[in-house]
C-alpha positions as CSV (number, residue, x, y, z in Angstrom):
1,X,160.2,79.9,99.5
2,X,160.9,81.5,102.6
3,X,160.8,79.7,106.1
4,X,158.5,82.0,107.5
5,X,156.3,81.1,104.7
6,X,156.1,77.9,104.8
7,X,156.1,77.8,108.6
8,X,152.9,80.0,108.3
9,X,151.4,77.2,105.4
10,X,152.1,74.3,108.0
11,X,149.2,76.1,110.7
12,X,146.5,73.9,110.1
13,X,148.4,70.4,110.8
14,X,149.9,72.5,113.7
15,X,146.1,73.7,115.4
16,X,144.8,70.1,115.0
17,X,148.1,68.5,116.9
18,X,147.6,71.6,119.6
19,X,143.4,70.7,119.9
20,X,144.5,67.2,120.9
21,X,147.3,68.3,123.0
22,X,144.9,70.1,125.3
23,X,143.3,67.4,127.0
24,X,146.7,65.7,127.9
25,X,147.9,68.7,129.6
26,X,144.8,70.0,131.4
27,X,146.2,70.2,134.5
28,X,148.8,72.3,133.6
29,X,146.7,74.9,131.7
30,X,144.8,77.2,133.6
31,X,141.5,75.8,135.5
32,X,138.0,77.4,135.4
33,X,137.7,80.0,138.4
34,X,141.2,80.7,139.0
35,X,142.6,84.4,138.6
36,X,145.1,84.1,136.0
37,X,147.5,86.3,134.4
38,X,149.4,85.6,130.9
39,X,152.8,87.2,130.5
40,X,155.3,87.3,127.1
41,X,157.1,89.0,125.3
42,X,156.9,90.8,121.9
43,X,154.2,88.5,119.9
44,X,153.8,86.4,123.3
45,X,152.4,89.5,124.9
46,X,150.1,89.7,121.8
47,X,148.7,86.3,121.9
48,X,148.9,86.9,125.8
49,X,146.7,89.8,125.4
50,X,144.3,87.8,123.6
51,X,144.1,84.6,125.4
52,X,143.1,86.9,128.8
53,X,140.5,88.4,126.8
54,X,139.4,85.3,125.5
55,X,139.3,83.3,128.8
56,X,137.2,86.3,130.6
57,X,134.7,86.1,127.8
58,X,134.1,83.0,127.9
59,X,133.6,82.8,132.0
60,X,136.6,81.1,132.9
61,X,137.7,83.5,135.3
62,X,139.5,87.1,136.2
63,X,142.5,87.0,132.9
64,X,145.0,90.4,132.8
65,X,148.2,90.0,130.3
66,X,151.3,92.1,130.8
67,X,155.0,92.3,129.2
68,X,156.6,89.7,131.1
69,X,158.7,93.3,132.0
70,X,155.9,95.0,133.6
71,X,154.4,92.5,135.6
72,X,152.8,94.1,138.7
73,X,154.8,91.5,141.8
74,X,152.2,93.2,143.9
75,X,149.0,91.4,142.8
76,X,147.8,88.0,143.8
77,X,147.1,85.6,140.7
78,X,146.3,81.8,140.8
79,X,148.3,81.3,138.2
80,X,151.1,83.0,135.6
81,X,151.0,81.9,132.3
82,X,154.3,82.2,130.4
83,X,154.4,82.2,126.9
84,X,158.3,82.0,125.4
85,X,158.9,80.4,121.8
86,X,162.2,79.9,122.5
87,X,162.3,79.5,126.6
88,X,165.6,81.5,127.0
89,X,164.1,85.0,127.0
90,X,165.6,86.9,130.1
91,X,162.5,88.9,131.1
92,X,160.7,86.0,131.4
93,X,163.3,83.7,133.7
94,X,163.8,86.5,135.4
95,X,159.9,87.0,136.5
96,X,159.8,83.2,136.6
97,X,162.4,83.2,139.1
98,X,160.6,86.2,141.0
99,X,157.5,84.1,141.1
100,X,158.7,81.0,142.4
101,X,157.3,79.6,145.8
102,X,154.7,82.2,145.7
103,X,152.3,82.1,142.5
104,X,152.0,78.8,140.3
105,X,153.5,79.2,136.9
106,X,153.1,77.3,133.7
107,X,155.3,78.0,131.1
108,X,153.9,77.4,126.9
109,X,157.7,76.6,125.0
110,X,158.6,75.4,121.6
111,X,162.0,74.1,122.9
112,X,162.9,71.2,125.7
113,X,165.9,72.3,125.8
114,X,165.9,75.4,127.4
115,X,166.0,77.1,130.8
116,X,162.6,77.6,130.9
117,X,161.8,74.0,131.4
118,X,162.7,74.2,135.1
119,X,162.1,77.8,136.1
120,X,158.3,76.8,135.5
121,X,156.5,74.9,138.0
122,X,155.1,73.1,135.1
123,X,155.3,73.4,130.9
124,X,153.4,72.5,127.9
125,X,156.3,71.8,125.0
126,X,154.9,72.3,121.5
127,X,157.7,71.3,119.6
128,X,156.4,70.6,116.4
129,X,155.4,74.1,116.4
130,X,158.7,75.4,116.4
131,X,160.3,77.8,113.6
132,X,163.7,78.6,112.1
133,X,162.4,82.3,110.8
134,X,163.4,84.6,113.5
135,X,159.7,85.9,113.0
136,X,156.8,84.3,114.9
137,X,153.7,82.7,113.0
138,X,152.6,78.9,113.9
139,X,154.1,78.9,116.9
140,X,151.9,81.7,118.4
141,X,148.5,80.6,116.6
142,X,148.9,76.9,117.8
143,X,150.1,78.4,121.4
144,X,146.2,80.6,121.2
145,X,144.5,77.3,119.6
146,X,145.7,75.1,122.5
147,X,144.2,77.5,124.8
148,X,141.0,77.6,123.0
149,X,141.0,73.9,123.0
150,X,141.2,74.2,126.6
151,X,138.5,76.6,126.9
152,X,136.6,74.8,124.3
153,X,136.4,77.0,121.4
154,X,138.2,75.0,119.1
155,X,136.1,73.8,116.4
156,X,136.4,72.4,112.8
157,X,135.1,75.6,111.0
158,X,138.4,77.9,112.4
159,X,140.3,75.0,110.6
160,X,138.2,75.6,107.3
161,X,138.6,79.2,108.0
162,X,142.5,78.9,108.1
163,X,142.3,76.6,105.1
164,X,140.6,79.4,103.4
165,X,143.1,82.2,104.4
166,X,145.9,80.1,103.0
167,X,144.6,79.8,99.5
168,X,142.3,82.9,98.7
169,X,144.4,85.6,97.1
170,X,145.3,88.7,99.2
171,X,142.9,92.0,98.2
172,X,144.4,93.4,95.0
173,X,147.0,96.2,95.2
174,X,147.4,95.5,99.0
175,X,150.9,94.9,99.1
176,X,151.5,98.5,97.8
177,X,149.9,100.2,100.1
178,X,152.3,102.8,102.1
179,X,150.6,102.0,105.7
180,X,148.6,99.4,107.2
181,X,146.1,99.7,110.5
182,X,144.7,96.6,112.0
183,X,141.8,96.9,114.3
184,X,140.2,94.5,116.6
185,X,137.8,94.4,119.4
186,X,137.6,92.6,122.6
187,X,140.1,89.3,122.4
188,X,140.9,90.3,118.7
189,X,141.9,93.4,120.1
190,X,146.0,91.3,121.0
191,X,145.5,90.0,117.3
192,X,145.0,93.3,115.7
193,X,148.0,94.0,117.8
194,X,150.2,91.1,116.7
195,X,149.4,91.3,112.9
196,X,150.6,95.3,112.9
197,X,154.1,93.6,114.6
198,X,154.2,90.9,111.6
199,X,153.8,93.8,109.2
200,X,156.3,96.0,110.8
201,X,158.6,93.3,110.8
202,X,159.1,91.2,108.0
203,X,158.9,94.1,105.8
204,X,159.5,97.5,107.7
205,X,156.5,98.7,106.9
206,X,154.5,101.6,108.8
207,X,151.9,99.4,110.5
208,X,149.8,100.0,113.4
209,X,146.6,99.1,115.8
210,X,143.9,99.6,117.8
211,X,140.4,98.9,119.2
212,X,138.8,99.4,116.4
213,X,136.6,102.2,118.5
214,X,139.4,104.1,119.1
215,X,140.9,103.8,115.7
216,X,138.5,107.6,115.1
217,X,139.2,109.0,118.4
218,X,142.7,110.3,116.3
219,X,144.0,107.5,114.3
220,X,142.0,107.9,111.3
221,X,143.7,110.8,110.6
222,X,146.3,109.3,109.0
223,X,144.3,107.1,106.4
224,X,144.1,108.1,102.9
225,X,144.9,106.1,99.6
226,X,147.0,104.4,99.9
227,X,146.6,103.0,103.0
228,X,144.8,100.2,104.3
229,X,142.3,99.5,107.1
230,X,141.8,95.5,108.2
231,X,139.8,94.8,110.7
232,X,140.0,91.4,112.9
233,X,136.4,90.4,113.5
234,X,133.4,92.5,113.2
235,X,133.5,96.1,112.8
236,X,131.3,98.8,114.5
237,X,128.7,100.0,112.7
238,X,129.1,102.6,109.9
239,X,133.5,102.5,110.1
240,X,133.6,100.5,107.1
241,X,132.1,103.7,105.3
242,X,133.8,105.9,107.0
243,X,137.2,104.5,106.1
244,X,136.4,104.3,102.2
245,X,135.2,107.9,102.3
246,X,139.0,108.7,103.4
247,X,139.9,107.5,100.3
248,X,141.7,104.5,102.4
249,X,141.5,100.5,101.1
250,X,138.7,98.8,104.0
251,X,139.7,95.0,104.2
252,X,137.1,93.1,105.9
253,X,137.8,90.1,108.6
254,X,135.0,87.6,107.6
255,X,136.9,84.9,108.6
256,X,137.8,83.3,112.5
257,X,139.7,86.2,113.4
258,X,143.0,83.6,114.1
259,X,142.9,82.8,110.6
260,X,142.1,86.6,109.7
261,X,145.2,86.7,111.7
262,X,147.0,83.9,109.1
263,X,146.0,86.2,106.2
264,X,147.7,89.2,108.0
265,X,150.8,87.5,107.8
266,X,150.9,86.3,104.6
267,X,150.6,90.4,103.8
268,X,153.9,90.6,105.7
269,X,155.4,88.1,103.4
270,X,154.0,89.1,100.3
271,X,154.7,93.3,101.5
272,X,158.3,92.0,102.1
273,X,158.9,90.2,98.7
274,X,157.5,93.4,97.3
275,X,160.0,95.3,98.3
276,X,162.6,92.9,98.1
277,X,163.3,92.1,101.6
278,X,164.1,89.1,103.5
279,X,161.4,88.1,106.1
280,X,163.2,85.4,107.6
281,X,165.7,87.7,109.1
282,X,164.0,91.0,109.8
283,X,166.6,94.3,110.9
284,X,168.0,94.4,114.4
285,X,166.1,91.4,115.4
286,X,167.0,88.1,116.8
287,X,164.9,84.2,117.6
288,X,165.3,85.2,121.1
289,X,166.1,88.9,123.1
290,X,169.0,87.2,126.0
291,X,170.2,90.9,128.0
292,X,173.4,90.4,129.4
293,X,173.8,91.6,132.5
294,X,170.2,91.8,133.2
């Protein structure tokens, strides 16, 4: 079995340890009110985009989320979020160091070790969410789940919900489909992102997402049999139909869209073993993007 794959099994022990983790580090995770911004790179920015989505819905204050790259200096925020699996990626130190003295930054790490732990003003280490497969699973789902914790919507059914998306068997003929769209809406929109990226990467696939009311303004176009549809959450009225009459597979997110999100990446691994491909160590890809001379 694959690391990847048994790092994605392990989420459920990895989401309760995160739920009880948030009370401890409540002052270092973003209070009610303030104007806060959540920054990251590849899946970080995903799960970035999410949790800003999240945190606005639920009240908690003004939320944007940019590539840890395109962060506008200009703005005022209460607070930067930082979210780095491995704490060493340059982009991020680099806007770290940028934002020191003059914006308060908290920095969501896998590793102690690593610069990030003082270019922060202050960290939340979830350690025994860390991975050896270069691609991201756990740790990004128990980074979003100790944020929901912290927001309060963390309950007991997304752990039966994740529980579920472990053991049901993927939709039949999935893995053989020739392109894959994930759609999502409001906060699911980032996961909708983030599962396309798992796709794309543990088995160079042709993967792709968007708000799932913009998947017809163009994107559509593309689905036919042989491709597959998935939407995170619940989909606007009358797509579902309008998908199948394409010809295209419709897969349904009836679940918490994180553990929708779970099931997305078991397709990676199972589309990967399909077409005899290592997930662990996807193409061109490394655990952490370090730019020399940056």
């Amino acid at each position: 079995m694959s690391h990847v794959a048994q790092e994605l099994a392990s989420q459920p022990q990895c989401w309760n340890r995160a739920a009880e983790l948030a009370a401890a580090e409540r002052g270092a995770l973003p209070a009610a009110g303030e104007r806060v911004a959540f920054v990251g790179c590849g899946t970080s920015l995903f799960m970035g985009q999410a949790a800003a989505a999240l945190r606005e819905g639920a009240g908690q204050g003004e939320s944007d989320a940019f590539a840890a790259s395109e962060f506008p200096v200009g703005r005022s925020y209460d607070r930067v979020v930082a979210l780095t699996r491995s704490g060493t990626t340059t982009e991020v130190l680099e806007l770290l160091g940028r934002l020191r003295g003059r914006t308060r930054t908290t920095a969501v790490t896998a590793d102690p070790a690593t610069p990030v732990m003082t270019a922060a003003d202050e960290t939340v280490v979830l350690d025994f969410a860390d991975e050896r497969s270069v691609v991201q699973t756990r740790f990004a789902t128990t980074a979003l789940t100790l944020l929901r914790a912290h927001w309060g919507l963390h309950t007991g059914a997304v752990l039966d919900d994740c529980a579920e998306a472990l053991a049901e068997p993927l939709p039949e003929r999935l893995t053989t489909c020739s392109q894959f769209t994930f759609l999502g809406r409001g906060w699911t929109v980032g996961l909708a992102n983030e599962a396309a990226l798992k796709v794309r990467e543990a088995s160079a696939s042709w993967a792709e997402a968007y708000p799932a009311m913009e998947y017809r303004h163009g994107p559509i176009s593309v689905t036919t049999r042989g491709t597959a549809t998935w939407m995170i959450g619940d989909a606007p009225a009358g797509l579902a139909d309008e998908v199948r009459a394409t010809g295209g597979t419709w897969v349904a997110g009836g679940l918490d869209p994180l553990a929708e999100l779970v099931r997305a990446q078991r397709l990676a691994v199972a589309v990967a073993a399909a077409r005899g491909l290592d997930p662990d160590s996807p193409r061109h890809l490394t655990r952490s993007v370090i730019l020399s001379g940056a």
